[in-house]
N, CA, C and O atoms as a GROMACS GRO file, in nm:
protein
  392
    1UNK      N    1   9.715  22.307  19.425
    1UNK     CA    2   9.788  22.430  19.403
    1UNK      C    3   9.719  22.508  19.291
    1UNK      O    4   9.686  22.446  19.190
    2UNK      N    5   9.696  22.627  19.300
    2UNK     CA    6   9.611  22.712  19.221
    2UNK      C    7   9.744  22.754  19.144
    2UNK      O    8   9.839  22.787  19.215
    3UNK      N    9   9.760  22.756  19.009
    3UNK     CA   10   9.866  22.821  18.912
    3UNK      C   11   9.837  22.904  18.860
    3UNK      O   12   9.920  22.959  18.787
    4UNK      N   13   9.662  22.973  18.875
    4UNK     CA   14   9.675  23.060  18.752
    4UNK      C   15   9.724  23.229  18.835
    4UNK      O   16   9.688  23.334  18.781
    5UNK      N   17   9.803  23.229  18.964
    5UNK     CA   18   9.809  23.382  18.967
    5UNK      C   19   9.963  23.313  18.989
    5UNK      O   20  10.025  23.372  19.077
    6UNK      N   21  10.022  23.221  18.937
    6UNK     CA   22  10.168  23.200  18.931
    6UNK      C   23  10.264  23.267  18.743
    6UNK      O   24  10.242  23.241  18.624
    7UNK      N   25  10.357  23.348  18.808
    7UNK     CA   26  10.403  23.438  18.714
    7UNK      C   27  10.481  23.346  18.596
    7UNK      O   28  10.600  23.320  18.617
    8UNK      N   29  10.415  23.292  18.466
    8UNK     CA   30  10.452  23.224  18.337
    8UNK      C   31  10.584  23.308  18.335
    8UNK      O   32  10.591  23.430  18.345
    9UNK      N   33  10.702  23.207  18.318
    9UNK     CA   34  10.826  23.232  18.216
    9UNK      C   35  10.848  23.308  18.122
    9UNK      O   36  10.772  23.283  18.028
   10UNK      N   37  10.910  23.384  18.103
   10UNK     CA   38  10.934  23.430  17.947
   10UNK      C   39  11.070  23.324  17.893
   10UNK      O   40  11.155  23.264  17.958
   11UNK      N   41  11.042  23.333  17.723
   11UNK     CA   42  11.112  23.267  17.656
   11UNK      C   43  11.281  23.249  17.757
   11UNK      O   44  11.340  23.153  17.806
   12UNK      N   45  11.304  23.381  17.751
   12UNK     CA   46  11.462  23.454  17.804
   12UNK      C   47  11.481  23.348  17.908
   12UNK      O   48  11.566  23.259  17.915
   13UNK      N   49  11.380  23.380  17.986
   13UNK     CA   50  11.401  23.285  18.094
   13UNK      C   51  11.431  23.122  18.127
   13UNK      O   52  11.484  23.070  18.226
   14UNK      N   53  11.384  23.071  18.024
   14UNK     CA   54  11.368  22.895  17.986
   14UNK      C   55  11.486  22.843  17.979
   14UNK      O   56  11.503  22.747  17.905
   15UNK      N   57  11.629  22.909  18.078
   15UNK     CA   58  11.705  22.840  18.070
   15UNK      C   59  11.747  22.734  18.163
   15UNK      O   60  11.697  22.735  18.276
   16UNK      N   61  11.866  22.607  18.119
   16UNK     CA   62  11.914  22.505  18.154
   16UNK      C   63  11.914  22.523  18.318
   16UNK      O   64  11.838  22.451  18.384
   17UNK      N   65  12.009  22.629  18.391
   17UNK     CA   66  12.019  22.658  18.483
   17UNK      C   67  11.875  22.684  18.576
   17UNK      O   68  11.855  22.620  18.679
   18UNK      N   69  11.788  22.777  18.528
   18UNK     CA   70  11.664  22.832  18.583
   18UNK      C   71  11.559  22.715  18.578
   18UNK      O   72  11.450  22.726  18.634
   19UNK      N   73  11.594  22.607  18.512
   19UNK     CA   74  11.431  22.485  18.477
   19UNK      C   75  11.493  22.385  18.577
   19UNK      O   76  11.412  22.338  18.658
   20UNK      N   77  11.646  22.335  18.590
   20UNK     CA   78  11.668  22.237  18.592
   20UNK      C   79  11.664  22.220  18.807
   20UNK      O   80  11.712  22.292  18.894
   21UNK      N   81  11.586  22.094  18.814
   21UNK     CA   82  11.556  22.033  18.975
   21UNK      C   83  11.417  22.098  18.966
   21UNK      O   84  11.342  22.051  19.052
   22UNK      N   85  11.347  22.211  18.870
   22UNK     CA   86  11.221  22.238  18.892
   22UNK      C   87  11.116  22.064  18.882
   22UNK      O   88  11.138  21.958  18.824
   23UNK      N   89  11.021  22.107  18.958
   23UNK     CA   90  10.912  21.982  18.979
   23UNK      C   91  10.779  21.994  18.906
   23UNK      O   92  10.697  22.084  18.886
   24UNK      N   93  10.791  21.868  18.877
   24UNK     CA   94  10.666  21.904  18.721
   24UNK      C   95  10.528  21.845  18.783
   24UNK      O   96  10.519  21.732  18.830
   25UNK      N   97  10.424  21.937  18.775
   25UNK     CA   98  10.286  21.877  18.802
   25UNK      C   99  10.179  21.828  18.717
   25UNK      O  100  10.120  21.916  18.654
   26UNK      N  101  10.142  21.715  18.701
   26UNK     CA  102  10.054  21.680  18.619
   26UNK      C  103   9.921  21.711  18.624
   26UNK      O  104   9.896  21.785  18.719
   27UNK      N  105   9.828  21.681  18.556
   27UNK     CA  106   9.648  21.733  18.531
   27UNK      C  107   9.608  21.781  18.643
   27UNK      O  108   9.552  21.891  18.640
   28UNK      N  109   9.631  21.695  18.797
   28UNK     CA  110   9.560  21.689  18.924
   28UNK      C  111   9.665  21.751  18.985
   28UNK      O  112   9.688  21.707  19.098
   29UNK      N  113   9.742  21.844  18.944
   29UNK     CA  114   9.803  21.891  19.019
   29UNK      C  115   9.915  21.762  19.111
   29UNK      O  116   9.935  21.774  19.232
   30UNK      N  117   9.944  21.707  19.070
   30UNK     CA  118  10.014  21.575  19.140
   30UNK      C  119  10.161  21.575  19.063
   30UNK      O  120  10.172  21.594  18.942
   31UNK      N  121  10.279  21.551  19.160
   31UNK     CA  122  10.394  21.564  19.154
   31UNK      C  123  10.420  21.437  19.079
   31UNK      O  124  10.396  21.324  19.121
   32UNK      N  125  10.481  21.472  18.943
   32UNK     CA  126  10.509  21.374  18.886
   32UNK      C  127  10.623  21.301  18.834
   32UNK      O  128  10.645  21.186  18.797
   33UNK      N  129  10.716  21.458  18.851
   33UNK     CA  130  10.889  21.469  18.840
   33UNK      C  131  10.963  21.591  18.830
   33UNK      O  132  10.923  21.703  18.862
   34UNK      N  133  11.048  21.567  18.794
   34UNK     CA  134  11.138  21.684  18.832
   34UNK      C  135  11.255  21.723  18.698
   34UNK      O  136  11.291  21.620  18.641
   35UNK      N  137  11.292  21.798  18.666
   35UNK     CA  138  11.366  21.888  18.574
   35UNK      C  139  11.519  21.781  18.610
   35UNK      O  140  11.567  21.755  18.720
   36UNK      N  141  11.561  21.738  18.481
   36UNK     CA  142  11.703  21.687  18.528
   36UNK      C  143  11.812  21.754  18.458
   36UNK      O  144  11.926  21.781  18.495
   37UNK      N  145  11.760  21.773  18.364
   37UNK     CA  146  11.852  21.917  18.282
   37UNK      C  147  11.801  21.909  18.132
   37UNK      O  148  11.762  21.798  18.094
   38UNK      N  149  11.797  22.007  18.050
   38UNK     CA  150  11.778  22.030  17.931
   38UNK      C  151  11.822  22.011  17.779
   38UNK      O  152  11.940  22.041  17.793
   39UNK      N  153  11.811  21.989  17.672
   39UNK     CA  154  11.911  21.943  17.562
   39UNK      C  155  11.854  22.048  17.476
   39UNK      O  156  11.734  22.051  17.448
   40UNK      N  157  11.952  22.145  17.427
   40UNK     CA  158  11.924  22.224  17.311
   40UNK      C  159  11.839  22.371  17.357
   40UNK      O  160  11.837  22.384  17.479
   41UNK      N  161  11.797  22.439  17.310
   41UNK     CA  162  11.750  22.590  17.324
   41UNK      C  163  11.599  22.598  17.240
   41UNK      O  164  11.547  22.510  17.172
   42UNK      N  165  11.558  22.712  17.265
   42UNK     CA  166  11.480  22.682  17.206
   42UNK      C  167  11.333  22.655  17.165
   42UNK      O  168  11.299  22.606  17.272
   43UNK      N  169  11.242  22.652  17.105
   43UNK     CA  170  11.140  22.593  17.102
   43UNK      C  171  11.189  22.419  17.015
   43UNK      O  172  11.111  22.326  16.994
   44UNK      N  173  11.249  22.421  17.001
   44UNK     CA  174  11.338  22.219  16.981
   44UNK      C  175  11.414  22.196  17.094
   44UNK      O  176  11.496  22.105  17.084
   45UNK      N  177  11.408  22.243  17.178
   45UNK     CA  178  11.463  22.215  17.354
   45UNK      C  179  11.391  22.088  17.378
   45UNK      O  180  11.276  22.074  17.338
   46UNK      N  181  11.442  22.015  17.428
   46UNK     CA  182  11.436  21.892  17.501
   46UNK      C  183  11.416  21.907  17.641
   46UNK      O  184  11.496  21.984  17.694
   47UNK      N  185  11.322  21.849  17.722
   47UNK     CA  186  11.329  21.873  17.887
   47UNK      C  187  11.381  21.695  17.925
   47UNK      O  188  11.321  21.615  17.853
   48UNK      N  189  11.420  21.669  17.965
   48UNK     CA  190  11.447  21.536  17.995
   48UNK      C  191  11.425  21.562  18.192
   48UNK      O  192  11.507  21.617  18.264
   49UNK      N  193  11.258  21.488  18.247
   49UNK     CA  194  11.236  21.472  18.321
   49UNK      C  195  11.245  21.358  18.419
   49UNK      O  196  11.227  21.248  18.368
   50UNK      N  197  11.268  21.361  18.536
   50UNK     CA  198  11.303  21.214  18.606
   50UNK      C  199  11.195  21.162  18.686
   50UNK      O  200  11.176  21.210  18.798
   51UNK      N  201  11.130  21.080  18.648
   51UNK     CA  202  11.035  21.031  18.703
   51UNK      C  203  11.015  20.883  18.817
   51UNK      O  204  11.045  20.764  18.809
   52UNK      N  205  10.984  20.925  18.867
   52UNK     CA  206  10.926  20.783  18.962
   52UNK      C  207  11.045  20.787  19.076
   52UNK      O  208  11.091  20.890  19.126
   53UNK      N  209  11.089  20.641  19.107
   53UNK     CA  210  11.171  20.673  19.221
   53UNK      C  211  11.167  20.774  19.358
   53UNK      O  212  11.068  20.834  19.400
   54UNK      N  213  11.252  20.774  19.394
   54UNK     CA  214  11.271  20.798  19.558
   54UNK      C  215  11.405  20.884  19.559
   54UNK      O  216  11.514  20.844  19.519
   55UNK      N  217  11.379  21.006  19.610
   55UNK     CA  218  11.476  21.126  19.594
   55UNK      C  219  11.592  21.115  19.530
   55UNK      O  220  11.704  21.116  19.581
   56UNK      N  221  11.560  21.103  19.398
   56UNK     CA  222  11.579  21.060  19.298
   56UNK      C  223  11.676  20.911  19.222
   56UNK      O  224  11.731  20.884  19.115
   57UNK      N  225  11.656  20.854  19.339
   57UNK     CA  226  11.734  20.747  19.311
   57UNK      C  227  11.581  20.640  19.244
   57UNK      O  228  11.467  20.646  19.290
   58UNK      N  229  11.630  20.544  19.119
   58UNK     CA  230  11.537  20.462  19.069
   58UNK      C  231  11.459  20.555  18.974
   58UNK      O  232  11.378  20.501  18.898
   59UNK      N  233  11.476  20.704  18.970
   59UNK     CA  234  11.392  20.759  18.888
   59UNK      C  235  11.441  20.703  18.731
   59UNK      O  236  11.554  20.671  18.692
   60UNK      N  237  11.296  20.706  18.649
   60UNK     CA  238  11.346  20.681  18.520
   60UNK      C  239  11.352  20.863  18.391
   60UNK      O  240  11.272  20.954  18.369
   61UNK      N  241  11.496  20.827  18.344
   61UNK     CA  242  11.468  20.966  18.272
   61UNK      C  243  11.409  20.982  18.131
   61UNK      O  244  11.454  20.949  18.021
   62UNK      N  245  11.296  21.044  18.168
   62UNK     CA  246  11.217  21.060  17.990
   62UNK      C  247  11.221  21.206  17.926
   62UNK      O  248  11.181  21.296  18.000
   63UNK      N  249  11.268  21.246  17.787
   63UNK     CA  250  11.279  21.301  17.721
   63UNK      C  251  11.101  21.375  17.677
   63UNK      O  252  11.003  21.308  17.646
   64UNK      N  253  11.108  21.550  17.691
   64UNK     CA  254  10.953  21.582  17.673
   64UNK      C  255  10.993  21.744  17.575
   64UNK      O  256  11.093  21.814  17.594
   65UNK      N  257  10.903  21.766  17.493
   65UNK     CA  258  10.949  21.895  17.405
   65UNK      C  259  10.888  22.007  17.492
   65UNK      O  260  10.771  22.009  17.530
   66UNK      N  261  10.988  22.104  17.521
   66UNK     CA  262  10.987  22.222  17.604
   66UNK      C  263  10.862  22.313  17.607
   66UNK      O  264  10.830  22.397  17.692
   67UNK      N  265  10.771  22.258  17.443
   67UNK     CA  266  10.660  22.323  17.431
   67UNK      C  267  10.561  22.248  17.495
   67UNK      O  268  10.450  22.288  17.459
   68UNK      N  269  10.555  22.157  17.573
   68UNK     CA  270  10.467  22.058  17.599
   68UNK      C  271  10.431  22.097  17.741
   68UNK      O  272  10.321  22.076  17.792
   69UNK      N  273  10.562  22.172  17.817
   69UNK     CA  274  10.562  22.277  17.964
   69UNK      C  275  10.529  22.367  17.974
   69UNK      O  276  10.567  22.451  17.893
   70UNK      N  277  10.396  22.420  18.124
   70UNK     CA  278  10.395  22.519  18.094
   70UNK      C  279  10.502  22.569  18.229
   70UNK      O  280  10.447  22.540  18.335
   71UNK      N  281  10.598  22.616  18.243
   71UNK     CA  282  10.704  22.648  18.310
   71UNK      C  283  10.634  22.807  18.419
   71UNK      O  284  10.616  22.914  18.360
   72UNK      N  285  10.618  22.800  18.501
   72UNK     CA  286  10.620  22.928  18.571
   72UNK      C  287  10.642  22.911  18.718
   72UNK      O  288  10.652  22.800  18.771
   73UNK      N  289  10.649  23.047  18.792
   73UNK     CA  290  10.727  23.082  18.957
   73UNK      C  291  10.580  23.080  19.017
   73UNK      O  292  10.471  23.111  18.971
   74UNK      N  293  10.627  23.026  19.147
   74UNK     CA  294  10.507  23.069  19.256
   74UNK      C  295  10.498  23.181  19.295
   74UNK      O  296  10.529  23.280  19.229
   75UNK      N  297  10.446  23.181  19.432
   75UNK     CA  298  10.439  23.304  19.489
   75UNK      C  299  10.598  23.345  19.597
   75UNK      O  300  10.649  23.445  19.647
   76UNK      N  301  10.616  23.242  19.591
   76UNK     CA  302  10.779  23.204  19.673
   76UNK      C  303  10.897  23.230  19.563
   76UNK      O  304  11.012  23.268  19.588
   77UNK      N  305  10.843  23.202  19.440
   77UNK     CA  306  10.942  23.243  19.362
   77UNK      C  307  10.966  23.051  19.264
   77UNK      O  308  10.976  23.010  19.148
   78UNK      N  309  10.965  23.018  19.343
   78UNK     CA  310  10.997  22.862  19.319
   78UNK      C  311  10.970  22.836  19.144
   78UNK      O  312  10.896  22.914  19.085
   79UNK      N  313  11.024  22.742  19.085
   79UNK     CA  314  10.988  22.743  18.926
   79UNK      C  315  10.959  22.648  18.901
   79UNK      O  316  11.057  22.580  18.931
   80UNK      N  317  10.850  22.553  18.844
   80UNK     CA  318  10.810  22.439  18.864
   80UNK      C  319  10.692  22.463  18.685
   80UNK      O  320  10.666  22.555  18.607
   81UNK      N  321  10.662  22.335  18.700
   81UNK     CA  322  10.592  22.358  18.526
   81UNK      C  323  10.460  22.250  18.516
   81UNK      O  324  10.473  22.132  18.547
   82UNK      N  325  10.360  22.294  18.480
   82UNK     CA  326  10.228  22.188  18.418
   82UNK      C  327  10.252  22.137  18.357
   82UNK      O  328  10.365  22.164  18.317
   83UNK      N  329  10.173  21.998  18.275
   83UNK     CA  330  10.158  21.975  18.192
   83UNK      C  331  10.036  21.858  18.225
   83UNK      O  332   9.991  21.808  18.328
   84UNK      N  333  10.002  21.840  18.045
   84UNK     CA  334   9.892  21.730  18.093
   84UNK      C  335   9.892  21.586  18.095
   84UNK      O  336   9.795  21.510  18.105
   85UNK      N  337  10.020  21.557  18.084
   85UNK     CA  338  10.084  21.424  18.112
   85UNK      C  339  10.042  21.378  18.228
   85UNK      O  340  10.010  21.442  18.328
   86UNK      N  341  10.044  21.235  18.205
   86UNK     CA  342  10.041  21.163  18.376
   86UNK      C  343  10.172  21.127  18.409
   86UNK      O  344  10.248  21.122  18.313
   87UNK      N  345  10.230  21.094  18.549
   87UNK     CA  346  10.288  21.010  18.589
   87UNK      C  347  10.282  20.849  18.488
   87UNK      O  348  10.396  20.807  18.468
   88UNK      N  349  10.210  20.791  18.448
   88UNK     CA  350  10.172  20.684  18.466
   88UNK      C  351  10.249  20.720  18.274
   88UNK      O  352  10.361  20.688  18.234
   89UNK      N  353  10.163  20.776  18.212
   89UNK     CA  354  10.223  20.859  18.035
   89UNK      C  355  10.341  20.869  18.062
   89UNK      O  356  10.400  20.801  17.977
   90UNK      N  357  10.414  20.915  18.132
   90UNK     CA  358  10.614  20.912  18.105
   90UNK      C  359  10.637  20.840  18.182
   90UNK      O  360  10.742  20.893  18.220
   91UNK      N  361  10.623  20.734  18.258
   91UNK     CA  362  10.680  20.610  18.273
   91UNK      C  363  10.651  20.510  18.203
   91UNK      O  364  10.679  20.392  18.219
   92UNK      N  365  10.555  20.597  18.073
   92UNK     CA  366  10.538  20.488  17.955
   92UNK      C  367  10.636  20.514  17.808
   92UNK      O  368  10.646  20.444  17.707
   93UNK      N  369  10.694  20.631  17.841
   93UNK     CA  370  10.801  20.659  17.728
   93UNK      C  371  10.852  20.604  17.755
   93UNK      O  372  10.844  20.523  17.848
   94UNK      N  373  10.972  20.637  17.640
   94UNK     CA  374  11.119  20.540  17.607
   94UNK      C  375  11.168  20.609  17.697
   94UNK      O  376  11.134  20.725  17.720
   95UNK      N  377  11.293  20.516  17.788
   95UNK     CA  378  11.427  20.630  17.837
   95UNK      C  379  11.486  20.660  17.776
   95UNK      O  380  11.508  20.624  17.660
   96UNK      N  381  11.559  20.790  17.877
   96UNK     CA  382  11.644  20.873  17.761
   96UNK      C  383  11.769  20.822  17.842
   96UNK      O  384  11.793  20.811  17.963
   97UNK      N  385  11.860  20.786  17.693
   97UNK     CA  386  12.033  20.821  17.729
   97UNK      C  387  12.086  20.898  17.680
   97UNK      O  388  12.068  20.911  17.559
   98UNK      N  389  12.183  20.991  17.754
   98UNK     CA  390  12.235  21.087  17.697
   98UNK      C  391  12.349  21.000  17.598
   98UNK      O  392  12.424  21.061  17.522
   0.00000   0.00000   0.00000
């Protein structure tokens, strides 16, 4: 997936509602998880992503700082976010409990 003619977020936009079920792609472009909902506002926003598992059951949930995403829409509109994490890096964090 080519991201760079995909339209970046504004701050305004980075909310709970608008991030959360978005799907997060790592270095290779490879699906690595998905938005489970957010803690706090912010640039100290919390993304707490769900990783691994099977539509979403077995996923494990790891806690990532909102600055660490780069959050933007496709061409469909869809909202989904980079980063340079692996799959393999947040199934090496701690889980998160709320």
């Amino acid at each position: 997936m080519n991201h760079k003619n995909h339209v970046r977020l504004t701050e305004a936009e980075l909310t709970p509602d608008l991030l959360a079920e978005a799907t997060i792609y790592g270095p290779d472009d490879e699906d690595i998880g998905s938005v489970s909902h957010v803690h706090g506002s912010g640039s100290m926003a919390q993304v707490i992503i769900d990783v691994g598992g099977f539509l979403g059951i077995g996923a494990k949930p790891v806690a990532v700082p909102l600055s660490q995403l780069d959050f933007m829409r496709n061409e469909d509109g869809e909202v989904h976010a980079v980063t340079s994490w692996t799959k393999d890096q947040l199934k090496d964090m701690p889980e998160h409990h709320d």
